[in-house]
C-alpha positions in Angstrom: 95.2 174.4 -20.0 91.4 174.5 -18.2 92.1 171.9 -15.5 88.1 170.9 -16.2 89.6 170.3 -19.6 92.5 168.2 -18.0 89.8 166.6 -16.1 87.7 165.3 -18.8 91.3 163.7 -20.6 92.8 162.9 -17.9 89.0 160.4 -17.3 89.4 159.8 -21.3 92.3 158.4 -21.1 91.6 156.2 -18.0 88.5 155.0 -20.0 90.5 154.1 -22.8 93.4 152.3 -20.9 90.6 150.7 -19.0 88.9 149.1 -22.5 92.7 148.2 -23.6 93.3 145.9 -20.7 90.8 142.7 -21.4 91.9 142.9 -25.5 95.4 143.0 -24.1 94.8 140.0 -21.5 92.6 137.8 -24.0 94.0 134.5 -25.0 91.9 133.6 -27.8 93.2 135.1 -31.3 90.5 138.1 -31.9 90.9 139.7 -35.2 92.1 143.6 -34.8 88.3 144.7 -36.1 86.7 143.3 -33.2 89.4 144.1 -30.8 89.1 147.9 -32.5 85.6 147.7 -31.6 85.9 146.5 -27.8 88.0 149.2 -27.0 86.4 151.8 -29.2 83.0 150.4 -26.8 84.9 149.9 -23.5 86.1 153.7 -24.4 82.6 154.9 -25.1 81.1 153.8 -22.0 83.6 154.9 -20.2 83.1 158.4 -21.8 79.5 158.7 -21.6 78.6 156.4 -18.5 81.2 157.1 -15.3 80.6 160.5 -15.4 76.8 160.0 -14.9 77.7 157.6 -12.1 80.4 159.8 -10.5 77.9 163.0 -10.6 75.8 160.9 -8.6 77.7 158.3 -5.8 81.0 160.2 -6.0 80.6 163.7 -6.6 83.4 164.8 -3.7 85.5 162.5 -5.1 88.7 163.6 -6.1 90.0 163.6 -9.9 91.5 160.3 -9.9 88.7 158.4 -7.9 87.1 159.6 -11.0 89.8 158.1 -13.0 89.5 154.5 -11.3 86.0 154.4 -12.0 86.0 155.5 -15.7 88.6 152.7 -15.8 86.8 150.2 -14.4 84.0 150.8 -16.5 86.3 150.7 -19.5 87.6 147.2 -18.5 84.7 145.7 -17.1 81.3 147.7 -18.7 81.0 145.4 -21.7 81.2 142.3 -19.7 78.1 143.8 -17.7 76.6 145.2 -21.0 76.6 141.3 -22.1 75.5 139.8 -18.9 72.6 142.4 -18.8 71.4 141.6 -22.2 71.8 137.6 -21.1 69.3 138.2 -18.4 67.1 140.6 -20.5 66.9 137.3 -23.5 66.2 134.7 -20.9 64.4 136.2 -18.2 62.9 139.3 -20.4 59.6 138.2 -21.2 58.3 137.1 -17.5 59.6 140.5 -16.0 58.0 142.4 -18.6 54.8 140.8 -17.7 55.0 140.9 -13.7 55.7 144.9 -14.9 52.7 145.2 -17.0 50.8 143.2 -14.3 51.4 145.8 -11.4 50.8 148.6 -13.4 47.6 147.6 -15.6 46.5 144.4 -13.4 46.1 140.9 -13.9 43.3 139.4 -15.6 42.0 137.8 -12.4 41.1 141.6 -10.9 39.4 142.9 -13.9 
């Protein structure tokens, strides 16, 4: 077998584990659909995410330094994913505007 191919798995796998863990630590009664769906999530951005971060802060890192991260971000990325999309409802709108501000001006300097 590749061991690029081994690679990728073995960080699959880690990713997976890695979305497992807060459906297997939860204490409230989840139905199976929604804890299918955590993991299936956890798993994706595990997939599709730590690889973009480990090609860029760890790319000397060995295999399973790889491995931790794509579990981490199994376990923990949807908990970010939610507290990012908190900030972006309440705080959204007034960092959208200090953007648009720097980039076209404010009012006052036309």
């Amino acid at each position: 077998m590749d061991s690029s191919l081994l690679t990728q798995f073995w960080l699959l796998l880690a990713g997976v584990g890695g979305a497992f863990l807060p459906v297997a630590l939860s204490n409230g009664a989840s139905s199976r659909g929604r804890a299918l769906a955590q993991v299936s999530c956890g798993a994706l951005m595990a997939t599709f995410l730590a690889p973009a971060l480990e090609r860029h802060f760890f790319s000397t890192s060995p295999p399973e330094v790889n491995a931790g991260i794509s579990f981490f971000i199994g376990c923990f990325g949807l908990k970010l994913a939610e507290l990012a999309q908190k900030l972006i409802d309440s705080r959204g709108e007034a960092l959208a505007n200090r953007i648009i501000d720097r980039i076209a001006g404010t009012e006052e300097r036309k």
